[in-house]
C-alpha positions as CSV (number, residue, x, y, z in Angstrom):
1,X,-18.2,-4.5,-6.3
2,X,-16.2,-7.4,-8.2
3,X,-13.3,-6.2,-10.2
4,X,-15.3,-7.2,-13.3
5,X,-17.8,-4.5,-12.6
6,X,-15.1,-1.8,-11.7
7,X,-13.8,-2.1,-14.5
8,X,-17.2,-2.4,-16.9
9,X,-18.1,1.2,-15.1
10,X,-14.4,2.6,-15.9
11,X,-15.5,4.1,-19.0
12,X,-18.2,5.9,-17.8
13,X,-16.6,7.8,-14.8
14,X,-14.9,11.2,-16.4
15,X,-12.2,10.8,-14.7
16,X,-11.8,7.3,-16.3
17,X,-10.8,5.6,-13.4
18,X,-12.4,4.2,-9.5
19,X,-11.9,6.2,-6.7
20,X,-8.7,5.2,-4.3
21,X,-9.9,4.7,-0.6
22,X,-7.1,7.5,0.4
23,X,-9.3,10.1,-1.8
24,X,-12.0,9.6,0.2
25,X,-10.0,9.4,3.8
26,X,-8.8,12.8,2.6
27,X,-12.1,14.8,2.6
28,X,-13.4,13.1,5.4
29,X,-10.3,13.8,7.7
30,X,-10.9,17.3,6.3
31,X,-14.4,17.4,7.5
32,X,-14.1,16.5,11.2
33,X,-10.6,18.7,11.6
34,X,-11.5,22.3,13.8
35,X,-10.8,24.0,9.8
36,X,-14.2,22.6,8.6
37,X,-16.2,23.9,11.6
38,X,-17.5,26.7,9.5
39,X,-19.4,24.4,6.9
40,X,-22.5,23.4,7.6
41,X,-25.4,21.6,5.1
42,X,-23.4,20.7,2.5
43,X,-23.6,17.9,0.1
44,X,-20.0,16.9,-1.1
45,X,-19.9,14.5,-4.1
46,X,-16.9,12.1,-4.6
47,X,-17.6,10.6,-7.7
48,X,-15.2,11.3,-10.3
49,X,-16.5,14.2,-12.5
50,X,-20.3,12.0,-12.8
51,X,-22.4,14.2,-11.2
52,X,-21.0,18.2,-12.9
């Protein structure tokens, strides 16, 4: 996306902002670590507070 339309979709996002690239690292080095071996069939949604 262009910075024009990050920003035009700001306001619609709850948590009012985009996502940083480190927030998503985050849960994904979560999900392949020996601590997440227990999940399975989930659906994880990193979107800000859009989907609730």
């Amino acid at each position: 996306m262009t910075a024009d339309q990050i920003e035009a979709i700001k306001p619609l996002i709850p948590l009012k902002r985009a996502g940083d690239p480190d927030e998503i690292a985050g849960l994904v080095a979560y999900l392949v670590r020996k601590e997440s071996g227990y999940m399975t069939g989930s659906s994880l949604t990193i979107d800000g507070g859009m989907a609730l």
